[in-house]
C-alpha positions as CSV (number, residue, x, y, z in Angstrom):
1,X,22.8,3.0,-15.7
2,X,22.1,2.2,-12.2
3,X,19.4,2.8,-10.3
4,X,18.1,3.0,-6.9
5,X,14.6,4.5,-5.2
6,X,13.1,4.1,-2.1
7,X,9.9,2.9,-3.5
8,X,8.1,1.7,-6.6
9,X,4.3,1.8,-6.5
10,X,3.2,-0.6,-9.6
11,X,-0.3,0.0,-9.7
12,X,0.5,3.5,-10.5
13,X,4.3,3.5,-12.0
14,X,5.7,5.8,-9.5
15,X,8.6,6.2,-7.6
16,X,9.9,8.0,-4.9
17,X,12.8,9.3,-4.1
18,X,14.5,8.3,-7.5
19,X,18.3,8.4,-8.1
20,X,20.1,7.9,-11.4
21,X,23.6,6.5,-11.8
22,X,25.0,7.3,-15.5
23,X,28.2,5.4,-15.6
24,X,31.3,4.7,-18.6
25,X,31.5,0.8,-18.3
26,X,34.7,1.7,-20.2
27,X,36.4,3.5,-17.8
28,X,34.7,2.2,-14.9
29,X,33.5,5.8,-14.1
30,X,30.8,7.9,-12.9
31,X,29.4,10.4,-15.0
32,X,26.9,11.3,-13.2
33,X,23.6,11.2,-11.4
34,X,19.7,12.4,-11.6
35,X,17.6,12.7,-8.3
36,X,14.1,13.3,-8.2
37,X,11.7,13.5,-5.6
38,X,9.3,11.5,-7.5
39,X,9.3,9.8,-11.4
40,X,5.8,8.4,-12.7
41,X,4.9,7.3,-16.6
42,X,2.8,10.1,-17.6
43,X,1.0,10.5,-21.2
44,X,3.0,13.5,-23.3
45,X,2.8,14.4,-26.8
46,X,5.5,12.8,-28.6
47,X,8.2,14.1,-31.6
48,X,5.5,13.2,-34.0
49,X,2.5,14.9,-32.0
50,X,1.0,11.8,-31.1
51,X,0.8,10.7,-26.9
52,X,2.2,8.7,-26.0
53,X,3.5,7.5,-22.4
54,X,7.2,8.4,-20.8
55,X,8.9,8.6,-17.8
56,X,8.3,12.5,-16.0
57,X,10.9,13.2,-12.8
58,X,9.7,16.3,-10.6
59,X,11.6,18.2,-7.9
60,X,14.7,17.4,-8.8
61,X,18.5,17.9,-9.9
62,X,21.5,16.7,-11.9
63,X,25.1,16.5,-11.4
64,X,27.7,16.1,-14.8
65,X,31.3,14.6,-13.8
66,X,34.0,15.7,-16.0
67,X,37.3,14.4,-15.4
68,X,40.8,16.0,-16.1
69,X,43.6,14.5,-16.5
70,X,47.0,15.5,-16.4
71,X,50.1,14.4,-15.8
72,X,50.5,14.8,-12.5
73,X,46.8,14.8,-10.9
74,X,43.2,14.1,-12.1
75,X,40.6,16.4,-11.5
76,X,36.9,16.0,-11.5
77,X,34.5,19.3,-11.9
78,X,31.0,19.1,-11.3
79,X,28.5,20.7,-12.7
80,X,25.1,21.5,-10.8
81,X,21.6,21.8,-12.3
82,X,18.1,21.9,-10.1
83,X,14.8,21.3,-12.1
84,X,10.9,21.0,-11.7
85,X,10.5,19.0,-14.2
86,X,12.2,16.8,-16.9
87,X,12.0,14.1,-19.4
88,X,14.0,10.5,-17.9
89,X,14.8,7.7,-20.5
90,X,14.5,4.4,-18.7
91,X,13.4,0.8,-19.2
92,X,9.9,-0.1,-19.2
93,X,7.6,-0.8,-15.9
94,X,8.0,-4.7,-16.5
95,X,11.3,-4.3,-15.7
96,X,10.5,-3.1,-12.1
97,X,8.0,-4.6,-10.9
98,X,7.7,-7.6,-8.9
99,X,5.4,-9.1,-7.0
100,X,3.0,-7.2,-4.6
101,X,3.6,-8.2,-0.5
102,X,0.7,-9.9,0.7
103,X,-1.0,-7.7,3.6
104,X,-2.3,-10.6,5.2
105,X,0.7,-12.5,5.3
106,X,2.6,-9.0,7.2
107,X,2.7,-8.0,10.6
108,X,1.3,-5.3,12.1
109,X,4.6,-3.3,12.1
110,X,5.8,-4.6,8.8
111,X,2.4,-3.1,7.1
112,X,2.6,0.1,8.6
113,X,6.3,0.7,7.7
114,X,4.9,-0.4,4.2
115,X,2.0,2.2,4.4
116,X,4.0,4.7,5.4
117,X,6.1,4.2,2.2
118,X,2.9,4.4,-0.5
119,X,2.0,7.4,1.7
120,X,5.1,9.1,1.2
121,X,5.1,7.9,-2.6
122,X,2.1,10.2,-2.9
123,X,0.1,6.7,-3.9
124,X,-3.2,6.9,-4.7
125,X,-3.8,3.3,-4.1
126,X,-2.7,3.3,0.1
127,X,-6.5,3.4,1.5
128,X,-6.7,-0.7,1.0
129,X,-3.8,-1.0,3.0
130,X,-5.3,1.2,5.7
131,X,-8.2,-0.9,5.7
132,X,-6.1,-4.0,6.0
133,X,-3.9,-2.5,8.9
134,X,-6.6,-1.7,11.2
135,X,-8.8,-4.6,10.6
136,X,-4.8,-6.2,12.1
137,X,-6.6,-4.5,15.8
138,X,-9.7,-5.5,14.9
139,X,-10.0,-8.8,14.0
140,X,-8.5,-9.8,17.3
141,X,-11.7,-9.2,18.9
142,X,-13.7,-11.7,17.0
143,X,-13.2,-14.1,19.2
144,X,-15.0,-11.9,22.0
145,X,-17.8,-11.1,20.0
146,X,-18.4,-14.4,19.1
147,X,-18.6,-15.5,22.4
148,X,-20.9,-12.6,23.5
149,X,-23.0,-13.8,20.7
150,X,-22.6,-17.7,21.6
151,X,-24.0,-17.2,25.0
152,X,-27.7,-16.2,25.2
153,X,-28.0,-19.4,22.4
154,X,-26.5,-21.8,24.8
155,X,-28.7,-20.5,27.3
156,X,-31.6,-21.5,25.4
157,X,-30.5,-24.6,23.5
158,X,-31.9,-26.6,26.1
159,X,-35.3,-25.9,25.1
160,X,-34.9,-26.1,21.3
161,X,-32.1,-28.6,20.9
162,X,-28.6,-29.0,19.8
163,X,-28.8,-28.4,16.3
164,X,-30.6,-25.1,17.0
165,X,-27.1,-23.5,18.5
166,X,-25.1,-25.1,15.9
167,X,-27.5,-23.5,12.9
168,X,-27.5,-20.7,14.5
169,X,-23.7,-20.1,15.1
170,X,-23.5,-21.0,11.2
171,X,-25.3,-18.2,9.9
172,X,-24.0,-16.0,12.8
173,X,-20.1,-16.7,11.1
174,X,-22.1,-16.5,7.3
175,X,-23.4,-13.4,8.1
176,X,-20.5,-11.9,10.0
177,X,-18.3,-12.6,7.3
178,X,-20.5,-11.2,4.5
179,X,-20.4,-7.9,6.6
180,X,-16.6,-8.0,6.8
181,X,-16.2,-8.6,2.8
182,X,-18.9,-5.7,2.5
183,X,-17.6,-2.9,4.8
184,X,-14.1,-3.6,3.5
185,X,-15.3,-3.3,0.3
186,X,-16.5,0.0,1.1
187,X,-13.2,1.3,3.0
188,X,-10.9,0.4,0.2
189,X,-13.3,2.3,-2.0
190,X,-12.8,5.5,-0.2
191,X,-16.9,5.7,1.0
192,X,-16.3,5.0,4.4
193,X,-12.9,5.5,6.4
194,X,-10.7,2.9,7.2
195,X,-11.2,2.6,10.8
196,X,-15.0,2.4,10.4
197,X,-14.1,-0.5,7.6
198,X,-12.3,-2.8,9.9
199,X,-14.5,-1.6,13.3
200,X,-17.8,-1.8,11.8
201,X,-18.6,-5.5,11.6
202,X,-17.8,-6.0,15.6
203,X,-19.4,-3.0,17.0
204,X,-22.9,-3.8,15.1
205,X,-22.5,-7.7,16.0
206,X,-21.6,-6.8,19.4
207,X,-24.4,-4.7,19.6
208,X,-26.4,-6.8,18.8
209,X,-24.8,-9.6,21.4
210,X,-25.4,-7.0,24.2
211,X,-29.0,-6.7,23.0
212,X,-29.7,-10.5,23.2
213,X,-27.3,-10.9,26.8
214,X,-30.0,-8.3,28.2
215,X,-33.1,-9.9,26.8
216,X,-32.6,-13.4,27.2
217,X,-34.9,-15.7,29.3
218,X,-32.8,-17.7,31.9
């Protein structure tokens, strides 16, 4: 058999948009072909009563090819049958999985084409990936904050020395990046939303940069 999907969601074992391509390696033939709108391992009660876990297609249909032939032509019927719901005999999930794409490693464009797949998968497991494309926008602005931050320190590092600044940037970053792991955290858990994940550390430390630019002593 051949198969092909538009996308495989291994955390879950579901795909989407599954066709199935029964061929006759001995006469190089089609036979026929299964589409469903989505296939995922689900647990059933087996012939012997006991669950156990096999492949489930929804929304669906299948096509049988029968070929005639005669003398003078060949002729191929075809028979048509829509379903809701049917048992599919395929290999295990080792055999399609492979390895996950690295979020961090993507573009912008290249992770939202990506999130737009596990969306349409019906994935449970997209709100991570939500977390990780908008923190994309987000971290950008680091580098501003930072320097909001960085300012009212220099301004008084005159009085209380080099080292003062350089501590104090230190736990600045420490802290800052504690708040990222921690919000993040909390987006890909579903307790916060996504944009308020990857916003969240920059609009409290750039609060709090405004807050020390207005109070300063010059």
């Amino acid at each position: 058999d051949i198969y092909h999907y538009d996308f495989f969601d291994p955390r879950t074992n579901r795909f989407a948009r599954f066709t199935m391509f029964r061929t006759d390696p001995a006469a190089w033939r089609l036979d026929g072909l299964t589409y469903a709108d989505t296939v995922a391992l689900e647990r059933r009660a087996g012939a012997d009563g006991l669950p156990s876990f096999t492949w489930i297609a929804h929304k669906g249909w299948d096509r049988e090819l029968s070929t005639t032939i005669r003398p003078n032509a060949v002729r191929t019927s075809v028979e048509y049958t829509p379903f809701g719901e049917r048992q599919l005999s395929l290999e295990p999930p080792a055999y399609f999985k492979s390895d996950e794409p690295d979020a961090d490693r993507m573009t912008y464009a290249q992770l939202e084409n990506y999130v737009a797949l596990l969306q349409a998968s019906g994935s449970l497991n997209v709100v991570p990936y939500l977390v990780r494309l908008q923190r994309k926008i987000a971290f950008p602005f680091v580098s501003l904050v930072m320097t909001l931050l960085a300012v009212p320190f220099a301004v008084t590092t005159g009085r209380r020395g080099a080292m003062y600044g350089i501590g104090a940037g230190l736990v600045f970053a420490l802290i800052y990046w504690t708040a990222l792991s921690i919000f993040g955290a909390l987006g890909s858990g579903g307790w916060i939303s996504p944009l308020l994940a990857a916003w969240a550390p920059n609009i409290l430390f750039g609060a709090v940069a405004i807050y020390l630019l207005l109070t300063v002593r010059t």
